[in-house]
C-alpha positions as CSV (number, residue, x, y, z in Angstrom):
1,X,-12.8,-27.4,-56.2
2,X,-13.5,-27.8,-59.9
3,X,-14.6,-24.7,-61.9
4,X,-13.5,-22.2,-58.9
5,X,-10.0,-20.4,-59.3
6,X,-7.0,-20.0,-57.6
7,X,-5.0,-17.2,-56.7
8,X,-1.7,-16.6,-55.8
9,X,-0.6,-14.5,-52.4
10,X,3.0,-12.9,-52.7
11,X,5.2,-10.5,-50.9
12,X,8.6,-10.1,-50.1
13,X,7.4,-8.2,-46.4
14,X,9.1,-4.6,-47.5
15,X,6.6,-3.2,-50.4
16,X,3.5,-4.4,-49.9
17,X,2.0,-7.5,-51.9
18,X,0.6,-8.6,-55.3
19,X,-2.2,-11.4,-56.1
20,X,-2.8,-13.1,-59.0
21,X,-4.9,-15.9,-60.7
22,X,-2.9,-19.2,-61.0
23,X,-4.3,-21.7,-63.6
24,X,-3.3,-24.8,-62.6
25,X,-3.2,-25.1,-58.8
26,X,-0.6,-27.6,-57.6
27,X,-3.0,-28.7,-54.6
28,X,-7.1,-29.3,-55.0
29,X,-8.2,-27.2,-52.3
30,X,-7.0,-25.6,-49.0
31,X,-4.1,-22.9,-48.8
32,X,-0.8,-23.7,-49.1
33,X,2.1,-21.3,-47.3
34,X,5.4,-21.4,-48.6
35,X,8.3,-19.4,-46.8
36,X,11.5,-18.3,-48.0
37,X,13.6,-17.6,-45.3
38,X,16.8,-14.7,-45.9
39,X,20.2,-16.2,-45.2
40,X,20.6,-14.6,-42.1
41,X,17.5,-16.2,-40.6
42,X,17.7,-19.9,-41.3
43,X,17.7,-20.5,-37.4
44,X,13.5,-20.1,-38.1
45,X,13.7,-23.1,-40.4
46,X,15.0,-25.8,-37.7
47,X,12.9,-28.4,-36.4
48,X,13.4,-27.6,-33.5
49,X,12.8,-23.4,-33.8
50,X,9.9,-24.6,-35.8
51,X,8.4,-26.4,-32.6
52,X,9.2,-23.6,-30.0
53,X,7.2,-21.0,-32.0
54,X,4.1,-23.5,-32.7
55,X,3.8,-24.6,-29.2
56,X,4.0,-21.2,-27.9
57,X,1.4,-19.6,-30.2
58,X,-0.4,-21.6,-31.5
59,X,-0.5,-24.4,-28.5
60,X,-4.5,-24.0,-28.0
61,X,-5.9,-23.7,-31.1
62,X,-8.2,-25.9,-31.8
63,X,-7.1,-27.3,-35.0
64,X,-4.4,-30.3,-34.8
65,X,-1.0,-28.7,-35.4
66,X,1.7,-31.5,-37.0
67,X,5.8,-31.3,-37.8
68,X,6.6,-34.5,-39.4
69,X,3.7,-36.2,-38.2
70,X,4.3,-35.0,-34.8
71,X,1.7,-33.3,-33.1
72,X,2.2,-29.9,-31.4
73,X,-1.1,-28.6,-30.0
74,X,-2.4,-31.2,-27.6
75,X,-2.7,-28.9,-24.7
76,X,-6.7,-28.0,-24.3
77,X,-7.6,-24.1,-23.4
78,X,-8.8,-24.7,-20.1
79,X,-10.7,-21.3,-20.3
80,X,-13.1,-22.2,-23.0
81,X,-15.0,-24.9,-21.0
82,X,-17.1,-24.1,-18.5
83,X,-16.0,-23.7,-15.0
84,X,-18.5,-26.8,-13.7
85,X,-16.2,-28.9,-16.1
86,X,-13.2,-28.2,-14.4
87,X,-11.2,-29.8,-12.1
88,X,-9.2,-28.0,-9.5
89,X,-6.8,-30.6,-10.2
90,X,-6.7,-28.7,-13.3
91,X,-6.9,-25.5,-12.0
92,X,-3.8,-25.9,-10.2
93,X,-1.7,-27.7,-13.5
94,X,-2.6,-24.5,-15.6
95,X,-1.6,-21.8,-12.6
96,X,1.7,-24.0,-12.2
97,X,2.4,-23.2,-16.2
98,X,1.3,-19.9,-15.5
99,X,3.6,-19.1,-12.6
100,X,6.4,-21.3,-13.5
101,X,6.1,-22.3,-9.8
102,X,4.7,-24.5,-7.8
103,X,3.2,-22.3,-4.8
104,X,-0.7,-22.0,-4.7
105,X,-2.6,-19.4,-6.0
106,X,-5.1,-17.6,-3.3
107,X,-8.0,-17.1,-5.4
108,X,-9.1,-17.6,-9.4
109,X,-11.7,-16.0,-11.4
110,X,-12.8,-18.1,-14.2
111,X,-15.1,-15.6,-16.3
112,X,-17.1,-15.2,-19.5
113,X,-18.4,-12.4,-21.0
114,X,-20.0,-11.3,-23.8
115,X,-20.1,-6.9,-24.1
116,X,-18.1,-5.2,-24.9
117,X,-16.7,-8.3,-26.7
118,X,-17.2,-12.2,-26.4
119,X,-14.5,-13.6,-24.0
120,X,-13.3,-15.5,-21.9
121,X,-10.7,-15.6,-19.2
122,X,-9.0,-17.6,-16.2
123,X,-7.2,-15.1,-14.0
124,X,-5.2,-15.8,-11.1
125,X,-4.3,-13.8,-7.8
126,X,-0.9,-15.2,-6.1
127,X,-0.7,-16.6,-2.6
128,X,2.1,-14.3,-2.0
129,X,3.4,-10.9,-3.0
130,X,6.0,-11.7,-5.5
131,X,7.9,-8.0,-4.8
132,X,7.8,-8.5,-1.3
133,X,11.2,-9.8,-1.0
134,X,12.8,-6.8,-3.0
135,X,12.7,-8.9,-6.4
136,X,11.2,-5.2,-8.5
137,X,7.9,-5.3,-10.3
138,X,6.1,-8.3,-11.3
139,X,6.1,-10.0,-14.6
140,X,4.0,-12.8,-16.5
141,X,0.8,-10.5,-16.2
142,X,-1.7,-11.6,-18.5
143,X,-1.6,-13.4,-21.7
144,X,-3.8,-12.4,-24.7
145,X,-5.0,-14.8,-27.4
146,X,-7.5,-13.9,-29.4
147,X,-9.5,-17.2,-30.8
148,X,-7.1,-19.5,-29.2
149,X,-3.7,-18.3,-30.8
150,X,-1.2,-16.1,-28.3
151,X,-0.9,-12.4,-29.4
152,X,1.2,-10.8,-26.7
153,X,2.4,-13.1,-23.9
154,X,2.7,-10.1,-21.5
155,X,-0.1,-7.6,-22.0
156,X,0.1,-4.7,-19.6
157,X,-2.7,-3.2,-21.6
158,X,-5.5,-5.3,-19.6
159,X,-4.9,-4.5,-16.7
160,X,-3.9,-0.9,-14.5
161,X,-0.2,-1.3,-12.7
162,X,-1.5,-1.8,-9.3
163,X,-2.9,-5.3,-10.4
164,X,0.0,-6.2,-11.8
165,X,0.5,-9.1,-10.0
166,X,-2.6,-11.0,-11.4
167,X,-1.8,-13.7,-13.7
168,X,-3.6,-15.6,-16.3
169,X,-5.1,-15.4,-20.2
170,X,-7.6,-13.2,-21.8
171,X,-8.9,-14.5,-25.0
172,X,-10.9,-12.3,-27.4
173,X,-13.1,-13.6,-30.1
174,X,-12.7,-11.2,-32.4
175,X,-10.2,-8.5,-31.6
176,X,-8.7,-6.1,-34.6
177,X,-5.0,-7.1,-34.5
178,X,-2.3,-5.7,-37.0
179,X,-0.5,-7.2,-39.7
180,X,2.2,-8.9,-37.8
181,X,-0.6,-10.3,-35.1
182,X,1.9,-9.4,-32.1
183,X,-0.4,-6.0,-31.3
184,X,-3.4,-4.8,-31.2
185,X,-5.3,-2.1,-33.6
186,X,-8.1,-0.7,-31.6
187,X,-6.8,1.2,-28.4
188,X,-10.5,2.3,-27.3
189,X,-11.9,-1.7,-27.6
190,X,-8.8,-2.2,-25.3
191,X,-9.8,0.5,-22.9
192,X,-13.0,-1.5,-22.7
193,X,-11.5,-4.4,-21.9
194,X,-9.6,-2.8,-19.2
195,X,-12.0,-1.3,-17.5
196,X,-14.2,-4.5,-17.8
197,X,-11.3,-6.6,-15.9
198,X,-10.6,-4.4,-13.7
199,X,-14.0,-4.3,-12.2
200,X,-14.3,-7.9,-12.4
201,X,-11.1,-8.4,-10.7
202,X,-11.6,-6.1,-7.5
203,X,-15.5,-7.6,-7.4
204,X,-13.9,-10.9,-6.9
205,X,-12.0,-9.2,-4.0
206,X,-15.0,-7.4,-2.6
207,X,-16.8,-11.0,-2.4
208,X,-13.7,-12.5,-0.7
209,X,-13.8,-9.9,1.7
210,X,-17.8,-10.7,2.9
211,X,-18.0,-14.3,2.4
212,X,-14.4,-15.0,3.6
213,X,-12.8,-12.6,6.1
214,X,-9.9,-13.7,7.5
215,X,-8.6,-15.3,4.6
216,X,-9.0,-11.8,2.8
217,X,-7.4,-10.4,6.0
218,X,-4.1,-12.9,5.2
219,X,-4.5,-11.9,1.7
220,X,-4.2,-8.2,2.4
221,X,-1.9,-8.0,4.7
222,X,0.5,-8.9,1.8
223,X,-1.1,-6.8,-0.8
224,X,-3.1,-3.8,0.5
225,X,0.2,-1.7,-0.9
226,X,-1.0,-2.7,-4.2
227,X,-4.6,-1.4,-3.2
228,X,-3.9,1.9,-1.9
229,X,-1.3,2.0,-4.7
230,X,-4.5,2.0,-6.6
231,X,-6.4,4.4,-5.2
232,X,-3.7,7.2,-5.8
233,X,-4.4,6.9,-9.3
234,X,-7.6,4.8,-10.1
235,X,-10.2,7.5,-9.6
236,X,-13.1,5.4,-11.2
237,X,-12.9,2.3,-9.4
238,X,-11.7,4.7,-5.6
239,X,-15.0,3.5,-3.8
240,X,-14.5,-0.3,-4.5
241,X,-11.1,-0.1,-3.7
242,X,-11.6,2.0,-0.5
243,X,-14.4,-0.5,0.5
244,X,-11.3,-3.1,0.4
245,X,-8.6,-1.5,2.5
246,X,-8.1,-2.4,6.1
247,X,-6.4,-0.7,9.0
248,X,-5.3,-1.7,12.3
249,X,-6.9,0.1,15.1
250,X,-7.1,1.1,18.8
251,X,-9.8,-1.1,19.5
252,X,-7.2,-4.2,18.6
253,X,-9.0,-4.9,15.3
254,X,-8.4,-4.6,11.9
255,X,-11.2,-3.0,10.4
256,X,-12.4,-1.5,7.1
257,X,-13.8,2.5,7.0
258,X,-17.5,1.3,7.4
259,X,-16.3,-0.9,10.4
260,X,-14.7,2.1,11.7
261,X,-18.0,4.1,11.2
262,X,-20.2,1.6,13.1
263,X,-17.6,1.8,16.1
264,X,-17.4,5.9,16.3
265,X,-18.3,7.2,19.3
266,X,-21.9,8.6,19.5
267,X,-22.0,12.2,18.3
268,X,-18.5,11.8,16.8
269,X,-17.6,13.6,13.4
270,X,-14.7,12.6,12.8
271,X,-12.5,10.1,11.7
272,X,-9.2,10.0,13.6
273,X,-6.2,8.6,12.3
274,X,-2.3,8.4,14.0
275,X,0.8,7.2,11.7
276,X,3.2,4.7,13.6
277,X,5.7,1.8,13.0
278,X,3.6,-0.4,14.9
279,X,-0.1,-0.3,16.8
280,X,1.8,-1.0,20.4
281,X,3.6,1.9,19.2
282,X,0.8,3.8,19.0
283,X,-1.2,3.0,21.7
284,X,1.6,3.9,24.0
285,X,2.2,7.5,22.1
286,X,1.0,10.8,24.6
287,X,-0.8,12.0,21.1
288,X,-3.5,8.4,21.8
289,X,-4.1,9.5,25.6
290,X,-7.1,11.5,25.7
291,X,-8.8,8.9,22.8
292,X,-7.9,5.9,24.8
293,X,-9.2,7.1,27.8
294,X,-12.6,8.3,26.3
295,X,-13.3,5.5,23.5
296,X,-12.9,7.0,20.8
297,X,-11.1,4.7,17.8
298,X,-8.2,5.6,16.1
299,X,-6.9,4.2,13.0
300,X,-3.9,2.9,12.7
301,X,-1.3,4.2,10.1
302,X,2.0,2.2,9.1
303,X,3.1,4.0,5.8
304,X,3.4,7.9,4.9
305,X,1.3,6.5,1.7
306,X,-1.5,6.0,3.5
307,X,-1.6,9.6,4.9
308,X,-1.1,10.8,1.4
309,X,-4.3,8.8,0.9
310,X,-6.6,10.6,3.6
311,X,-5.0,13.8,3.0
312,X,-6.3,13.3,-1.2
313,X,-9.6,11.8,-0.1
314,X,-10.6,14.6,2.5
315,X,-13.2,12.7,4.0
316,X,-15.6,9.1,3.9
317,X,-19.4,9.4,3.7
318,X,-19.1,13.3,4.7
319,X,-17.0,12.1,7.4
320,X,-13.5,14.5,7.7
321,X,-10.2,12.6,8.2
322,X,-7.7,14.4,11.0
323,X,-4.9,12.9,11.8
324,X,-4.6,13.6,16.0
325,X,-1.0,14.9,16.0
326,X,-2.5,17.9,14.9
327,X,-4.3,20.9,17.0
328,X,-7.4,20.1,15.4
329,X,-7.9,16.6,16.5
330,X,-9.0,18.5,20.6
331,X,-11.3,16.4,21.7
332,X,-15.0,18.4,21.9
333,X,-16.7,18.2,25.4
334,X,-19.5,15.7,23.8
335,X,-17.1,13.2,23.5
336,X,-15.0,13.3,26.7
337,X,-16.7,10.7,29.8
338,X,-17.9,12.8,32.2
339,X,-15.8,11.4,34.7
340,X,-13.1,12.7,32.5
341,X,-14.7,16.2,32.4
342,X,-15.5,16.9,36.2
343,X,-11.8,15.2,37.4
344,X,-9.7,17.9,38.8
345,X,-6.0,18.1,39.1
346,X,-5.0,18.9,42.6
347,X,-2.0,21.0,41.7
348,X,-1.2,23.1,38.5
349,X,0.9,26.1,37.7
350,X,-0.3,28.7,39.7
351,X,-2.2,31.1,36.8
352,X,-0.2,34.1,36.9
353,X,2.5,32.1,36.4
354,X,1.5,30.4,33.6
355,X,2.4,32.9,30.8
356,X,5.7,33.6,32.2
357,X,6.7,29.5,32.1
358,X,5.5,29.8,28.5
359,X,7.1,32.7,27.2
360,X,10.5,31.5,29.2
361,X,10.4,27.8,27.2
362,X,9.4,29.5,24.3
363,X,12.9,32.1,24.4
364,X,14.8,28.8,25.2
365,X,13.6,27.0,22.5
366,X,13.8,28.5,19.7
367,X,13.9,28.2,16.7
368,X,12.6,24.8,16.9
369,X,9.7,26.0,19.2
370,X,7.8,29.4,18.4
371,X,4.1,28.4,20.6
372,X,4.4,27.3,23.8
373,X,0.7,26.7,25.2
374,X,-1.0,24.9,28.0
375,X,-3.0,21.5,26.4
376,X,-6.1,21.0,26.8
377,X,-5.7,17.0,26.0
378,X,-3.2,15.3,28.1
379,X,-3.5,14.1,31.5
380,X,-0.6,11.5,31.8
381,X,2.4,13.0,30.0
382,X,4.3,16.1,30.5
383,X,4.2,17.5,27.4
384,X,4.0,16.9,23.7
385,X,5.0,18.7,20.1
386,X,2.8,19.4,17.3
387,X,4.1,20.4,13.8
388,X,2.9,22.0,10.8
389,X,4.4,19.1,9.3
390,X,2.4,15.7,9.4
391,X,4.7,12.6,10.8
392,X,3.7,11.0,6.7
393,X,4.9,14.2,4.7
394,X,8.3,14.4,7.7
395,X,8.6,11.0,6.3
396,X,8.6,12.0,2.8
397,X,10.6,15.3,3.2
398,X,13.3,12.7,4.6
399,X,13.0,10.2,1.6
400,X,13.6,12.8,-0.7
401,X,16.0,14.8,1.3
402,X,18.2,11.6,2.0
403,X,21.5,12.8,3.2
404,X,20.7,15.8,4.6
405,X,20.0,15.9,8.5
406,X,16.1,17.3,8.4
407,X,16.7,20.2,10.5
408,X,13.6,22.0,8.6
409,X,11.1,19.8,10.1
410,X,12.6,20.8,13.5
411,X,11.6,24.2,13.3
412,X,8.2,26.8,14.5
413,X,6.8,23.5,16.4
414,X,4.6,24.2,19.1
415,X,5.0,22.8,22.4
416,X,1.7,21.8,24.4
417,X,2.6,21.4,28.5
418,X,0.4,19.6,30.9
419,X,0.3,21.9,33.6
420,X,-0.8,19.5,36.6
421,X,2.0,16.8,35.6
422,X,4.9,16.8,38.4
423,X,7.6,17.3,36.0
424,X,6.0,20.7,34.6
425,X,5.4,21.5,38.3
426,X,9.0,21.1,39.6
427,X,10.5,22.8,36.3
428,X,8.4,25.5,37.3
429,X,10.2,25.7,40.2
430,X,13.3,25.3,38.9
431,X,12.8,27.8,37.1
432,X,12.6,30.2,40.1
433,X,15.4,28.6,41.5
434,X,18.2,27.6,39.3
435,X,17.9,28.9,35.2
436,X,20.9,27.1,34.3
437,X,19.4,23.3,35.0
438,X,16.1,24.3,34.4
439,X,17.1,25.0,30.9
440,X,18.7,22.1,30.8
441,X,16.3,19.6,32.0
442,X,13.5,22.0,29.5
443,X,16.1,20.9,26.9
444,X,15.6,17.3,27.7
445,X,11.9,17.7,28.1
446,X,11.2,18.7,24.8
447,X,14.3,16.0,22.9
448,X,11.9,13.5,24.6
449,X,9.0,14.8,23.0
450,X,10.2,15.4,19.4
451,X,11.4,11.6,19.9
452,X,7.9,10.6,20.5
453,X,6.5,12.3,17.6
454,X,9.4,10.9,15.4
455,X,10.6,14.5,14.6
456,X,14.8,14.4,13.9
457,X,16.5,15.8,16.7
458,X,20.3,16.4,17.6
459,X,20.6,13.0,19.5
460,X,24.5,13.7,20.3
461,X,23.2,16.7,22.7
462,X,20.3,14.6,24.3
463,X,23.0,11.3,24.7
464,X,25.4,14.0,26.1
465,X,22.5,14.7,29.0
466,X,21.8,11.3,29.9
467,X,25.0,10.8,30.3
468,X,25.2,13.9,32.8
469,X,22.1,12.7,34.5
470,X,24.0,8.8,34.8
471,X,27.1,10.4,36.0
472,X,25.3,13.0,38.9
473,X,23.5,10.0,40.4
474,X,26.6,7.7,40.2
475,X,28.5,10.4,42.3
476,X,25.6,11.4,45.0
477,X,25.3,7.4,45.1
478,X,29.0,6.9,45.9
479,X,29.4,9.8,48.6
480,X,27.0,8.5,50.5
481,X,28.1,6.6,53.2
482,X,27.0,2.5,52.5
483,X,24.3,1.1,54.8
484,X,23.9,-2.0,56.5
485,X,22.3,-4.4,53.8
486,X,19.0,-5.3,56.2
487,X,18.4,-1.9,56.4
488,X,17.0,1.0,54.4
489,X,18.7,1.9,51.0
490,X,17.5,5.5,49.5
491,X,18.6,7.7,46.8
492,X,19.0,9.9,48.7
C-alpha cells in the first residue's frame, strides 16, 4: 500500500541472509518469491516437478494453489470438518489414499483436541496385519501437517513402535518447525503429542473391546503381538494395554485377565498359566490333569513372549502368575473336589519300595534327571518332567542357540512318577526281575515325557526303541501258530 515500505528478502541458503528496503516495489502489495535454481537442479523447475511437490505438500491448504492457471489444491482436509459432516463414503476415499489399497479399515478415530496443542486428526487401524505375511515392519505411519501443509509424510515421532501399524494425519496448529519445514523444533511438545495419541489410540481399543466383543476378538487375533509387543516396553500405558490382551483358555473361551479373575476357583490365589502350540494341545498335556479335573482355569499360552510377559509383570491385582509346569503350581487341598481328595488308588508301590525305585531311575538317568520323586498331582499319566527351565525361556535358549542341539536344557530335570499308574507298577517289577529291559523301557518312559513337555531329546535312540518294541511283537506275532478266523485272536 501507499506510504508503507518494502523490503527485500535475500539468501543464497549457505551464509545466512540480508534484508533491505527497496524503493520502488515492482508489485503493489503481497510477497513475491523468486528462485534461482543451481545448474545441477533445474529438474525442480519443470512443470511437471513443480506439480509433484505442490500436490504433495501443499495439497490441503486452504488457499487456492495455481501453475499456469491450473489449479493444484482441490483436495479438501477431511480432518478439519467435523466428524457429523462426514460421509463414510468419505471416510473410506481418504483411508484408500492413505493405504494405497483398497481393503477396509477396521476402525477410525476422527479426533480434536485442543491441550497440549490445538489439533486435529483422522487415524486409522487396518483390517489386517500388514507384517503378517513376512512383508517386515510397517510403513505409511502417520502424516504430520501443521496448518494444512505436509511436514514429514512418515512421522515415527507420534506414535511408540508397537502402533506402528496405525495410519492417518496429525495436523498441528501451531507447531515450532525448523528452517527447512521438513522437522520439527520442540522434542518435549512432540513427547506431548505422543503420549496424547497414544492414549487416545488404545482408549478407542478399550471401547471396541466393551461395546463390540467379537469384532475386537477378530481384530486381536491378528494384532495382540503388537499389544504385548507393547507392554514389554510401554510402562505408562501397561494397565490399558493389559486390560486389552486376550488368552485362550481351559474353559474354551477367550478371555481377558479380569474374565479370568471372575472365573477362579473359590479360594484360589493364583493365576495359572501353560505355554503350548495349540489349546487341544494343552488340554491333552499330563501337566493340565489335576486342573481339568478340579476346575480350576488355565490360560492358555502360544508364544515364549507372552511368558516373558508374566514372568516381568509378577502378578494382576495382587494375584501371582505360575506357570503349572513348575513344582509350585501343586494344587493346595482347598481347591481339589473332595471326591478327588478321599479317591484311593487300589494299588501303588509298596512304601519301602518306594525310595529304592527312585534312587534306581534317578542313577539311570542321569545327567538329564537328578530328582526323582513321587507326584502329588497326577492320576492319569505315568509320569511327567519338570525343569528349571520354563517351556518360553527353552524356547528362547533354542532361538538364540540355533544350530546347536540344546542338550543344556536336557539336564538336572526332575522326574515326578505316579505311583498307582500300571506302567510305574510293572516297571517296578521289572525292575526286580529283569534290570536290562527295565532300564530300557525307564529310558522310553522318560523320552515320552520330555516330548510332552517339549524338552529336546535324542529322538534317534527313542526311534531306535520303537522300532525294537515293532520288531518283538512282529516276531511273538509270527511264531504263534494262526487261528481259525471265527475264533479268538490274542496277542498273546
Amino acid at each position: 500500500k501507499e506510504g508503507l515500505p518494502a523490503y527485500l528478502w535475500k539468501s543464497d541458503g549457505d551464509h545466512g541472509f540480508e534484508i533491505s528496503e527497496v524503493e520502488d516495489a515492482p508489485f503493489e502489495r503481497g510477497t513475491k518469491i523468486i528462485l534461482r535454481l543451481k545448474p545441477d537442479h533445474v529438474d525442480f523447475s519443470r512443470q511437471d516437478q513443480i506439480k509433484k511437490v505442490a500436490e504433495r505438500y501443499s495439497g490441503f491448504v486452504a488457499h487456492p494453489l495455481f501453475l499456469n492457471l491450473e489449479r493444484l489444491n482441490g483436495v479438501a482436509a477431511l480432518w478439519t470438518r467435523e466428524p457429523r459432516e462426514v460421509e463414510e463414503t468419505e471416510y473410506k476415499m481418504f483411508w484408500e489414499k492413505l493405504s494405497g489399497g483398497s481393503s477396509p479399515y477396521r476402525y477410525k478415530l476422527h479426533y480434536a483436541a485442543e491441550a497440549p496443542m490445538p489439533l486435529r486428526a483422522i487415524l486409522y487401524l487396518p483390517f489386517t496385519n500388514p507384517e503378517q505375511f513376512g512383508s517386515g515392519s510397517s510403513t505409511g505411519g502417520l502424516a504430520l501437517y501443521s496448518r494444512r501443509v505436509l511436514v514429514k509424510n512418515d512421522c515415527r515421532e507420534l506414535l511408540p513402535n508397537y502402533l506402528r501399524f496405525v495410519r492417518g494425519v496429525v495436523d498441528v496448529e501451531d507447531l515450532p518447525l525448523n528452517v527447512s519445514r521438513e522437522g520439527h523444533q520442540d522434542p518435549a511438545l512432540m513427547s506431548k503429542l505422543k503420549s496424547l495419541l497414544t492414549r487416545r489410540v488404545l482408549k478407542l481399543l478399550s471401547e471396541e473391546a466393551k461395546n463390540r466383543p467379537d469384532d475386537y476378538q477378530k481384530w486381536h487375533k491378528d494384532f495382540h503381538v503388537y499389544i504385548k509387543e507393547g507392554l514389554h516396553t510401554d510402562k505408562d500405558n501397561a494397565d490399558s494395554l493389559l486390560s486389552l490382551c486376550r488368552w485362550d483358555s481351559s474353559f474354551g473361551e477367550t478371555v481377558s485377565l479380569d474374565s479370568y479373575l471372575e472365573k477362579m476357583k473359590q479360594g484360589q490365589e493364583l493365576i495359572y498359566y501353560f505355554l503350548s502350540p495349540t489349546p487341544s494341545a494343552a488340554a491333552h498335556s499330563p501337566y493340565m490333569e489335576p486342573f481339568l479335573k478340579n476346575g480350576i482355569p488355565v490360560l492358555y499360552l502360544s508364544i515364549n513372549v507372552e511368558e516373558m510377559l508374566f514372568r516381568q509383570l509378577g502378578e494382576y491385582r495382587k494375584h501371582k502368575f505360575v506357570n503349572i509346569e513348575n513344582s509350585e503350581a501343586e494344587l493346595p487341598d482347598n481347591l481339589k473336589n473332595e471326591k478327588e481328595e478321599t479317591k484311593t488308588v487300589s494299588e501303588k508301590i509298596p512304601v519301602d519300595e518306594v525310595s529304592l525305585f527312585c534312587s534306581w531311575a534317578k542313577t539311570e538317568l542321569q545327567p538329564v534327571v537328578s530328582t526323582v520323586i513321587v507326584s502329588k498331582r497326577l492320576t492319569d499319566s505315568p509320569a511327567i518332567v519338570v525343569s528349571p527351565l520354563s517351556s518360553g525361556m527353552r524356547q528362547m535358549m533354542a532361538f538364540l542357540e540355533q544350530g546347536q542341539n540344546g542338550a543344556d536344557s536336557a539336564k538336572n530335570l526332575t522326574l515326578e512318577i505316579n505311583s498307582g499308574h500300571s506302567l510305574i507298577l510293572a516297571l517296578n517289577k521289572l525292575r526286580k526281575l529283569d534290570q536290562r529291559k527295565a532300564c530300557f523301557n525307564l529310558r522310553q518312559l522318560l523320552d515320552s515325557s520330555l516330548m510332552a513337555a517339549g524338552i529336546p531329546f535324542d529322538t534317534r535312540l527313542f526311534l531306535s526303541r520303537v522300532h525294537t518294541y515293532i520288531l518283538n511283537d512282529l516276531e511273538r506275532s509270527t511264531s504263534v501258530e494262526p487261528k481259525a478266523l471265527t475264533g479268538e485272536i490274542t496277542n498273546d
